[in-house]
N, CA, C and O atoms as CSV, one atom per row, in Angstrom:
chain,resi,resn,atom,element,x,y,z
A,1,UNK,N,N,0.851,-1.176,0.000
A,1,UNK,CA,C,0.000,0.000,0.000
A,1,UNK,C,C,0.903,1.248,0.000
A,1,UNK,O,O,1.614,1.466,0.981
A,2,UNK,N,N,0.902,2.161,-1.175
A,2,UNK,CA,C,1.661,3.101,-1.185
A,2,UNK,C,C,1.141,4.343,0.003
A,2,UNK,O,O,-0.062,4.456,0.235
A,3,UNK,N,N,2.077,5.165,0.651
A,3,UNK,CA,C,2.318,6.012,1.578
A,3,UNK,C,C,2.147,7.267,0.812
A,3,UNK,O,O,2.737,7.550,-0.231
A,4,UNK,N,N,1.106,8.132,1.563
A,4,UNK,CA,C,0.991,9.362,0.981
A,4,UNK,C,C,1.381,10.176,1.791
A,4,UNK,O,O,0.951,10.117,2.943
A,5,UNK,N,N,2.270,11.123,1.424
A,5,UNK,CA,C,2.526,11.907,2.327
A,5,UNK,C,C,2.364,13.844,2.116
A,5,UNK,O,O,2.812,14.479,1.161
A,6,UNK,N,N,1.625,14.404,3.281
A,6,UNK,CA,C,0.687,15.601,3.168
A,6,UNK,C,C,2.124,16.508,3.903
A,6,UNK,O,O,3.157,16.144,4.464
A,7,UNK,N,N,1.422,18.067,3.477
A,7,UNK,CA,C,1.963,19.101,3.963
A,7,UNK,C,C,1.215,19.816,5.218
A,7,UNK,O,O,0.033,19.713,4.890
A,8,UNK,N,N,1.240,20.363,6.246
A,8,UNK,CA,C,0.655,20.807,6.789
A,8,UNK,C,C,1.047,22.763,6.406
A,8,UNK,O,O,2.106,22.863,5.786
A,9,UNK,N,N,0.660,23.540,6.567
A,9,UNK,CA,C,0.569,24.883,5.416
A,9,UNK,C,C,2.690,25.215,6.556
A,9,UNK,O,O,3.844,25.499,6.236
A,10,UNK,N,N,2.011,24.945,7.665
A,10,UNK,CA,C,3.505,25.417,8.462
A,10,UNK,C,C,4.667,24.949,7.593
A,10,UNK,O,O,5.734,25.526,7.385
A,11,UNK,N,N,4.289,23.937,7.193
A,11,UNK,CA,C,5.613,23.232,6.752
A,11,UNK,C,C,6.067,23.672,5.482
A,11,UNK,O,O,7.252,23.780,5.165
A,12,UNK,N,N,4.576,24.050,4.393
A,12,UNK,CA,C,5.199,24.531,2.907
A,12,UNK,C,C,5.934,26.028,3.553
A,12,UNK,O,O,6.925,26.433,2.945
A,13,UNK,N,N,5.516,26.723,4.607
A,13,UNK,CA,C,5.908,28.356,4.436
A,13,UNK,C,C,7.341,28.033,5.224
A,13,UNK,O,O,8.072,29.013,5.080
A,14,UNK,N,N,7.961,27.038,5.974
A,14,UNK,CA,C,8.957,27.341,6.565
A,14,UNK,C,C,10.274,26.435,5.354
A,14,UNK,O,O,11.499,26.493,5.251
A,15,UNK,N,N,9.688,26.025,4.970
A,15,UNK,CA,C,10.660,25.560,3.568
A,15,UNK,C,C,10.775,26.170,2.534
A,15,UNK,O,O,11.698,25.904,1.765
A,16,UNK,N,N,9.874,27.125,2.266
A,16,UNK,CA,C,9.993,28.105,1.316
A,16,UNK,C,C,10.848,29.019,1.732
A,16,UNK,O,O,11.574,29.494,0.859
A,17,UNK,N,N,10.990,29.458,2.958
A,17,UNK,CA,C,11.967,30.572,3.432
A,17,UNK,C,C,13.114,29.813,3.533
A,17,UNK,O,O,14.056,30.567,3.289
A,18,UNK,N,N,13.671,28.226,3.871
A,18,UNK,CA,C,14.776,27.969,4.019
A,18,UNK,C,C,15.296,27.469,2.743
A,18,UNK,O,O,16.460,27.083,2.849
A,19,UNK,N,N,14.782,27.353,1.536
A,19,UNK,CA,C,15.394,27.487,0.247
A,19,UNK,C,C,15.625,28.607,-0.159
A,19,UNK,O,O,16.547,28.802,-0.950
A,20,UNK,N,N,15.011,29.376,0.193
A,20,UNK,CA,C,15.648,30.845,-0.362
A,20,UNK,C,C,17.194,30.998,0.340
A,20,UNK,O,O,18.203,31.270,-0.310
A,21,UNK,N,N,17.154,30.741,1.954
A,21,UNK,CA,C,18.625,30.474,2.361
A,21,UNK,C,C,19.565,29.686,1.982
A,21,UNK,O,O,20.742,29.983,1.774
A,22,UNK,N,N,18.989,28.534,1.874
A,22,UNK,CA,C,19.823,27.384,2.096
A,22,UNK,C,C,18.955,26.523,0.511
A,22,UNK,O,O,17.870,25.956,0.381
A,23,UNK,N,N,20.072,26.812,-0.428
A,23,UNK,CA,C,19.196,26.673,-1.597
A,23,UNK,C,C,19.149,24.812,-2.049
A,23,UNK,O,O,18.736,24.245,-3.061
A,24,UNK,N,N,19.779,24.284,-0.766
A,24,UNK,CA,C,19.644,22.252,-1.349
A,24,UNK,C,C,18.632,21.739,-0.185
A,24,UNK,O,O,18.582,20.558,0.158
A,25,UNK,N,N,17.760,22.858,0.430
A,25,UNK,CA,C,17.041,22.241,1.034
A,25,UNK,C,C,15.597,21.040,0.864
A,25,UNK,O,O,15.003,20.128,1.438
A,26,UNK,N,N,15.628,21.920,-0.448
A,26,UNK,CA,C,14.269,20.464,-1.030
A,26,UNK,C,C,15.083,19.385,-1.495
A,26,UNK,O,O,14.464,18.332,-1.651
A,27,UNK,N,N,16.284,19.362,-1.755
A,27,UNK,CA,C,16.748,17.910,-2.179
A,27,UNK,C,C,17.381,17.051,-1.220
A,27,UNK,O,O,17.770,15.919,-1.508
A,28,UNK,N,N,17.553,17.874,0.570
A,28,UNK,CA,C,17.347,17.189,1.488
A,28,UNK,C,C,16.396,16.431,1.820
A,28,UNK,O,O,16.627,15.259,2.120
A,29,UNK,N,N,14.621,17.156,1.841
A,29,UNK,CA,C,13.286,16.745,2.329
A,29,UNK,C,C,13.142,15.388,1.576
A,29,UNK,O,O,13.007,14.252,2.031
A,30,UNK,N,N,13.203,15.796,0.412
A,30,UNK,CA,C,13.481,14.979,-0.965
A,30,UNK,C,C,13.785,13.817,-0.397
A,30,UNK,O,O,12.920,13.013,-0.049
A,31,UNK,N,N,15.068,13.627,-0.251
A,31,UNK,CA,C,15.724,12.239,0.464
A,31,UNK,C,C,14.701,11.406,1.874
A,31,UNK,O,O,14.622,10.179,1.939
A,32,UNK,N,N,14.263,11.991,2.510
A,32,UNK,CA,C,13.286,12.131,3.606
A,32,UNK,C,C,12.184,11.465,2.758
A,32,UNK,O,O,11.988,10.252,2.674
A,33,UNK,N,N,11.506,12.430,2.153
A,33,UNK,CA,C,9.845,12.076,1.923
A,33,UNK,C,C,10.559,10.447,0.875
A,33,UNK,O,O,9.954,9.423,1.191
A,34,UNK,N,N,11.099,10.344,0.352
A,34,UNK,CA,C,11.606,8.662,-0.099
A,34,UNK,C,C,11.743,7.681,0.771
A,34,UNK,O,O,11.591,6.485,0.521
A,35,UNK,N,N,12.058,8.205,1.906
A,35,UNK,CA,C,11.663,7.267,2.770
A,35,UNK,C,C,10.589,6.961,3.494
A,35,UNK,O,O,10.415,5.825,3.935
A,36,UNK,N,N,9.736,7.974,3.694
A,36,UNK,CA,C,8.754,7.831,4.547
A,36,UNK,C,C,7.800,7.151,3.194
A,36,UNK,O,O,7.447,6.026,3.546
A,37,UNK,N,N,7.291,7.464,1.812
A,37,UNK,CA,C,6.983,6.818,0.831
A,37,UNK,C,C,7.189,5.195,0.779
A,37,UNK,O,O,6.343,4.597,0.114
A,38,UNK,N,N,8.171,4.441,1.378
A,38,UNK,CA,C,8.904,3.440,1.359
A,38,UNK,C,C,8.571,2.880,2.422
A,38,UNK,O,O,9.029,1.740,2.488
A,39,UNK,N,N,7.614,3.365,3.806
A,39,UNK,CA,C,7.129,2.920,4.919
A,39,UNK,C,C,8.434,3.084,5.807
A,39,UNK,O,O,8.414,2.302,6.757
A,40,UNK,N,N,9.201,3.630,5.774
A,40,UNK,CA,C,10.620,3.585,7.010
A,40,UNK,C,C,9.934,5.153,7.747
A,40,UNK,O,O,9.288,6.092,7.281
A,41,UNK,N,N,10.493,4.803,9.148
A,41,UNK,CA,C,10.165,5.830,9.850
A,41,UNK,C,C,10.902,6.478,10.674
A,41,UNK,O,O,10.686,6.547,11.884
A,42,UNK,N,N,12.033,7.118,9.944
A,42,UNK,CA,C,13.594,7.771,10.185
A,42,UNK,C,C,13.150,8.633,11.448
A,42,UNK,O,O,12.044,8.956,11.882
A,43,UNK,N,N,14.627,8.906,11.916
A,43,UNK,CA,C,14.407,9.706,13.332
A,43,UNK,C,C,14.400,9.131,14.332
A,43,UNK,O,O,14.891,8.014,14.497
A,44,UNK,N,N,13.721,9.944,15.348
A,44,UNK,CA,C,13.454,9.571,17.146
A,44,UNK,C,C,11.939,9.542,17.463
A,44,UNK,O,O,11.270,10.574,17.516
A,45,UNK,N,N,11.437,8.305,17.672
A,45,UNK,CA,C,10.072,9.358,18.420
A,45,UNK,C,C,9.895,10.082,19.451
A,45,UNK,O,O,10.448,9.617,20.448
A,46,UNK,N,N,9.292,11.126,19.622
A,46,UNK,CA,C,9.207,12.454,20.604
A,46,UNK,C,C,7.968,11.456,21.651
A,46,UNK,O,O,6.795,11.150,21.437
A,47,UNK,N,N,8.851,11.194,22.742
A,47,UNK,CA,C,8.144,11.044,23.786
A,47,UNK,C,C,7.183,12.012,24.938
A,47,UNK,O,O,7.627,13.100,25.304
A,48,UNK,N,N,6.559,11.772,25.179
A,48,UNK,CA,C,5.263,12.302,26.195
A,48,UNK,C,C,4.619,12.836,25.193
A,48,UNK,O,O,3.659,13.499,25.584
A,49,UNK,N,N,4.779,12.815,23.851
A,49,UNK,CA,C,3.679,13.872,23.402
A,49,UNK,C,C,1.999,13.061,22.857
A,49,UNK,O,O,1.018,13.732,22.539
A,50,UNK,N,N,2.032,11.628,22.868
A,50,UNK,CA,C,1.025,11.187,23.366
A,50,UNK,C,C,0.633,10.799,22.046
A,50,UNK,O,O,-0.496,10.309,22.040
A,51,UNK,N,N,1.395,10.875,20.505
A,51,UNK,CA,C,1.135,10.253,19.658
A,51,UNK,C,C,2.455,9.708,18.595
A,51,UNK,O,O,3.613,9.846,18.991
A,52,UNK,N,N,2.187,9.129,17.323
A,52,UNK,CA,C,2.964,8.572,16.354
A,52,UNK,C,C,3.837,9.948,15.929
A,52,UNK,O,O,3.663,10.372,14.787
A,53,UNK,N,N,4.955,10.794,16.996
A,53,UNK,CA,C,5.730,11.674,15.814
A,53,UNK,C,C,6.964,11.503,16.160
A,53,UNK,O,O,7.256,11.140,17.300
A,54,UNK,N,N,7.957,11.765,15.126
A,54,UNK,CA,C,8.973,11.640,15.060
A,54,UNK,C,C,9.897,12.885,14.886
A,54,UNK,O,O,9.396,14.002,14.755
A,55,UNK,N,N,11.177,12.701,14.887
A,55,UNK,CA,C,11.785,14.290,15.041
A,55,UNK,C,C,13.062,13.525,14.105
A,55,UNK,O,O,13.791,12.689,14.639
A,56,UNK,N,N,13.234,13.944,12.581
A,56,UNK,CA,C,14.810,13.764,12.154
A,56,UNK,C,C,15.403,14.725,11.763
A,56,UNK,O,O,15.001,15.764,11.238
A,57,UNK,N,N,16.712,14.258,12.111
A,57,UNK,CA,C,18.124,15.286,11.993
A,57,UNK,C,C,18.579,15.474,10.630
A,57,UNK,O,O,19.178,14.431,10.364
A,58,UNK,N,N,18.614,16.177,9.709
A,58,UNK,CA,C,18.918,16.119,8.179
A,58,UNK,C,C,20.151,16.924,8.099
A,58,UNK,O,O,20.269,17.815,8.941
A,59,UNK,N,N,21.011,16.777,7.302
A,59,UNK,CA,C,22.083,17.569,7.286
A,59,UNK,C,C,21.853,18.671,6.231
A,59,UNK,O,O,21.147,18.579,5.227
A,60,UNK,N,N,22.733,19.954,6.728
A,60,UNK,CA,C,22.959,20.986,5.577
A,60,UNK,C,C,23.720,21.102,5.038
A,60,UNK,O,O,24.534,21.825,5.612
A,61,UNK,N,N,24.062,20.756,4.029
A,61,UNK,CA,C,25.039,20.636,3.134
A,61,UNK,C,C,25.618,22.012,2.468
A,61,UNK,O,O,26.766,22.088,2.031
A,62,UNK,N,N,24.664,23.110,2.445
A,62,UNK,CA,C,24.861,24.334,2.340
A,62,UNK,C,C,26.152,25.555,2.687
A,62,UNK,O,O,26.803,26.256,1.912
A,63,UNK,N,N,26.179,25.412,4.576
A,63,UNK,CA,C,27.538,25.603,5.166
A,63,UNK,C,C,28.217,24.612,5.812
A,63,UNK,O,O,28.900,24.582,6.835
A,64,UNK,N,N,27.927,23.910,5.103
A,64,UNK,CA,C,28.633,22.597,5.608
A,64,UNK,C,C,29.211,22.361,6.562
A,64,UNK,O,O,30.413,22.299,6.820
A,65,UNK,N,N,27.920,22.158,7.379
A,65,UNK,CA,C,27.102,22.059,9.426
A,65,UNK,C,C,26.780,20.708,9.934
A,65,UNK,O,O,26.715,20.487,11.143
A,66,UNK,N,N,26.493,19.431,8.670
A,66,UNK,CA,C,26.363,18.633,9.254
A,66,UNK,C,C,25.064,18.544,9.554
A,66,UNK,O,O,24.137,19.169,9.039
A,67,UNK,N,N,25.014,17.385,10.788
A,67,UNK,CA,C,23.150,16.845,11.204
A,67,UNK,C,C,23.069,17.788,12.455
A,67,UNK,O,O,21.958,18.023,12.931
A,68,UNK,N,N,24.254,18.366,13.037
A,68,UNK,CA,C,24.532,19.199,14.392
A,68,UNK,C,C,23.862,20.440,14.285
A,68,UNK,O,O,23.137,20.948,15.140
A,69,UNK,N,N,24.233,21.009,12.887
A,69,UNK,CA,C,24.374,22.198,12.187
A,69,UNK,C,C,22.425,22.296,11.198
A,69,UNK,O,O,21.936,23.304,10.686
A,70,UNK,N,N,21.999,21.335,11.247
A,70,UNK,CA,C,21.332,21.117,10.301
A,70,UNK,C,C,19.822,21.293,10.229
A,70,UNK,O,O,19.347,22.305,10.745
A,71,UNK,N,N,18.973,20.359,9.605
A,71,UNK,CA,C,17.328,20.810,9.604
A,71,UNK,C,C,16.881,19.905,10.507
A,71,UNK,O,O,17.356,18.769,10.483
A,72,UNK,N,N,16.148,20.168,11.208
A,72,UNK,CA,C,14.985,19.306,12.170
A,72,UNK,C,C,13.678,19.351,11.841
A,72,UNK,O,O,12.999,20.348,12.086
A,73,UNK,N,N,13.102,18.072,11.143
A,73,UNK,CA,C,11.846,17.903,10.515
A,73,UNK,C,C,10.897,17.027,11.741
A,73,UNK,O,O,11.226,15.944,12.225
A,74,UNK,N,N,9.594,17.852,12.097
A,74,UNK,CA,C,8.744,17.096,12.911
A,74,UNK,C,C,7.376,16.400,11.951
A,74,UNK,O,O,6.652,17.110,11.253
A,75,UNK,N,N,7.254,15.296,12.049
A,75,UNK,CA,C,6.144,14.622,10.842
A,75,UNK,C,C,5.114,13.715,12.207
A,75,UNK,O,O,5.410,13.333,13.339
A,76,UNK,N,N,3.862,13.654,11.399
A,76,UNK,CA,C,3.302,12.732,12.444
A,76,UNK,C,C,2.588,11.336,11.682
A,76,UNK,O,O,1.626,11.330,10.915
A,77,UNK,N,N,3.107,10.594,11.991
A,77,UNK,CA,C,2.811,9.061,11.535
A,77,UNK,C,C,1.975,8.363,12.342
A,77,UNK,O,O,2.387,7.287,12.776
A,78,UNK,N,N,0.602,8.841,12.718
A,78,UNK,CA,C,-0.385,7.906,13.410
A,78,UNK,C,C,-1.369,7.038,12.333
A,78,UNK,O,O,-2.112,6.127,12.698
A,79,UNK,N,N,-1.231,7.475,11.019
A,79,UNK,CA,C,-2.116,6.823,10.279
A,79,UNK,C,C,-1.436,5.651,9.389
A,79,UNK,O,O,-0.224,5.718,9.190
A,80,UNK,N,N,-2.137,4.655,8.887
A,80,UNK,CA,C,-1.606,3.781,8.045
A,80,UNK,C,C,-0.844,4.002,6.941
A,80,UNK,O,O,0.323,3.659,6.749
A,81,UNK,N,N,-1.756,4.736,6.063
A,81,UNK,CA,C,-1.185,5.167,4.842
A,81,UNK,C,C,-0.924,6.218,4.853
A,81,UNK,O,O,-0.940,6.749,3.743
A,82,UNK,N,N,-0.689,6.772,5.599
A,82,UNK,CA,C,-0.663,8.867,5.283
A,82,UNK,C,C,0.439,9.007,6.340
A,82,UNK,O,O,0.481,8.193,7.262
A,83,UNK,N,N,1.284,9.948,6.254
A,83,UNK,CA,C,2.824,10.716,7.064
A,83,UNK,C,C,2.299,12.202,7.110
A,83,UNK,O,O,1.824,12.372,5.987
A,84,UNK,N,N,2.205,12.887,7.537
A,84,UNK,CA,C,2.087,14.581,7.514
A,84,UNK,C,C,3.506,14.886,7.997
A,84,UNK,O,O,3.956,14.167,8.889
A,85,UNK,N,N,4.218,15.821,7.533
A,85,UNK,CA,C,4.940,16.400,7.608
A,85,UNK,C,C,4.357,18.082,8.005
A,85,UNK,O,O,3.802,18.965,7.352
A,86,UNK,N,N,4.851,17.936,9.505
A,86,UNK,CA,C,4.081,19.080,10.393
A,86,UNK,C,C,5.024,20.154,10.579
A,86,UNK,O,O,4.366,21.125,10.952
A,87,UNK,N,N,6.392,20.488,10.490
A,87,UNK,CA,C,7.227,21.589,10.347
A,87,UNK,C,C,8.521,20.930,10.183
A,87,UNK,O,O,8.825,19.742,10.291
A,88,UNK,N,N,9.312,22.107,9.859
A,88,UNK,CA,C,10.982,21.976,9.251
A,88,UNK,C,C,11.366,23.227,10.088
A,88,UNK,O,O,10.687,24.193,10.434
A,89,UNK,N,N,12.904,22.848,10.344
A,89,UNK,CA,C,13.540,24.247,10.930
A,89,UNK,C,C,15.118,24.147,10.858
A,89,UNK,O,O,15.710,23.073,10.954
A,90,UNK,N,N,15.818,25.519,10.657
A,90,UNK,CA,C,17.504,25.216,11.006
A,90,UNK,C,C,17.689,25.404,12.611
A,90,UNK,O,O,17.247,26.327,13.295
A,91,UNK,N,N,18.595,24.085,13.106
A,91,UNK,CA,C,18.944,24.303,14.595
A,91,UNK,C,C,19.817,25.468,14.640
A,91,UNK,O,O,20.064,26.007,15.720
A,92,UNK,N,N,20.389,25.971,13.346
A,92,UNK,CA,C,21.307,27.428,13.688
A,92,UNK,C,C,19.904,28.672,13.737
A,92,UNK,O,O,20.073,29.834,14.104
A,93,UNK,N,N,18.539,28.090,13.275
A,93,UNK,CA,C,17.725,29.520,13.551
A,93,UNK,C,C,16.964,29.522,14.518
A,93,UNK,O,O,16.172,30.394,14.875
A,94,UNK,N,N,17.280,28.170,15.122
A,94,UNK,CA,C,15.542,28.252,15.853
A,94,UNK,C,C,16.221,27.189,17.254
A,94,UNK,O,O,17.393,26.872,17.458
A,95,UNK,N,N,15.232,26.909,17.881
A,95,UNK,CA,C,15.667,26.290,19.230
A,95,UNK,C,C,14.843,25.332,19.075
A,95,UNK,O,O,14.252,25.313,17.995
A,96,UNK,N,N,14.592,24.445,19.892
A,96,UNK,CA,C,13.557,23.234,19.863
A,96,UNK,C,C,12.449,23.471,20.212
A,96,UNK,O,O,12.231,24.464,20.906
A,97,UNK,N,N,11.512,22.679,19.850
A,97,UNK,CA,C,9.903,23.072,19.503
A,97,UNK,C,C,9.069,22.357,21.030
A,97,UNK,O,O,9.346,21.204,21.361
A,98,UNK,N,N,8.299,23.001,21.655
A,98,UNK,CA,C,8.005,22.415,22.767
A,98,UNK,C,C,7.201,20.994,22.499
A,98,UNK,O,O,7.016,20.471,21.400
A,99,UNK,N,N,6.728,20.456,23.921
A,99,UNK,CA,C,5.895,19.549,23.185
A,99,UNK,C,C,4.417,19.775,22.788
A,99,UNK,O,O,3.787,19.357,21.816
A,100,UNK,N,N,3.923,20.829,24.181
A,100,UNK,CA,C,2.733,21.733,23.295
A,100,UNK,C,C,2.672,22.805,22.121
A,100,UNK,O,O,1.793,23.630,21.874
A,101,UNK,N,N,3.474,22.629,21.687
A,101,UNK,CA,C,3.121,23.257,20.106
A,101,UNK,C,C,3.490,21.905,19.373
A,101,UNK,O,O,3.254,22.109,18.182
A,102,UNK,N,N,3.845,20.933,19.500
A,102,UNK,CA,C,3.827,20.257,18.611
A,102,UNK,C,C,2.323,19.416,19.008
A,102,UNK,O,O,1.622,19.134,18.037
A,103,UNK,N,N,2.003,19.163,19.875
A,103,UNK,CA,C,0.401,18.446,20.308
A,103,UNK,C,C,-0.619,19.351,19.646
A,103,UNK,O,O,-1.712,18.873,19.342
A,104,UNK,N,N,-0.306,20.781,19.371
A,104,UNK,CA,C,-1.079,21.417,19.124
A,104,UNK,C,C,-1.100,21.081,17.436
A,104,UNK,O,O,-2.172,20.817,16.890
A,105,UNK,N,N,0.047,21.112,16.748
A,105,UNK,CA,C,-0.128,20.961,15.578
A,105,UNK,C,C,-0.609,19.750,15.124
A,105,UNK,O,O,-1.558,19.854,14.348
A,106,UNK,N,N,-0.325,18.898,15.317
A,106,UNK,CA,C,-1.172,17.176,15.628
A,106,UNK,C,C,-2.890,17.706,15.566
A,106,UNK,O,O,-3.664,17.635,14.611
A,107,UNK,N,N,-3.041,18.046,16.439
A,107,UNK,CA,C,-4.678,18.415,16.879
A,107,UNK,C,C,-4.871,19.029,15.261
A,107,UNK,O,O,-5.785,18.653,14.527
A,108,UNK,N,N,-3.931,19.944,14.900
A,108,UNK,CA,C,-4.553,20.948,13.725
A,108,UNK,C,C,-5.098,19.106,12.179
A,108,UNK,O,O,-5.937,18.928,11.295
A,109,UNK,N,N,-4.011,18.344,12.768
A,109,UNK,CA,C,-3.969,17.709,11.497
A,109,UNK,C,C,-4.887,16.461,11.815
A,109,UNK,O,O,-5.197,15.798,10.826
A,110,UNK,N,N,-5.370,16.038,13.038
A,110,UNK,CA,C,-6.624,15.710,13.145
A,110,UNK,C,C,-7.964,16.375,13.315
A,110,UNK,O,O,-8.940,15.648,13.497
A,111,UNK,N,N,-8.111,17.676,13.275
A,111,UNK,CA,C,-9.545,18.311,13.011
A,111,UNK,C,C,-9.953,18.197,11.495
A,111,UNK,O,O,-11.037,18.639,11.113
């Protein structure tokens, strides 16, 4: 059963701004959404937050930063066939995402 995998709107607008920076960022996600397509479910799962999400480390190849240096993609995999991909971020722009904003975005992608 092929894997479909959705955008949540957070996720097209914060990848649109990090290709304008960091211009190999869709051929990072790229590598990503091939896997999640393929049923693998790369990453860590984010504990206490009370459902199927995961958190992976992608490298930037851009300033060449590494997975340290790099993108942190949060996706939520509670459904069979479907992955949402719920936000993207650089750990050089941003800090880590609590777990209530990420429960919250979950909620957005089950209403």
């Amino acid at each position: 059963m092929p894997i479909t995998i959705d955008f949540q709107p957070q996720f097209d607008r914060k990848i649109d701004r990090l290709e304008r920076k960091y211009p190999t960022t869709i051929d990072t996600v790229d590598s990503l959404i091939d896997q999640l397509e393929q049923g693998k479910l790369p990453g860590q799962r984010i504990p206490r937050v009370g459902y199927l999400v995961y958190k992976v480390r992608l490298p930037n190849r851009a300033p060449r930063r590494g997975k340290s240096g790099g993108f942190r993609v949060i996706y939520y995999a509670q459904f069979r066939d479907r992955v949402v991909l719920l936000t993207i971020y650089s750990k050089t722009d941003e800090t880590d995402i609590s777990i209530a904003e990420i429960r919250r975005m979950v909620l957005e992608v089950e209403a």
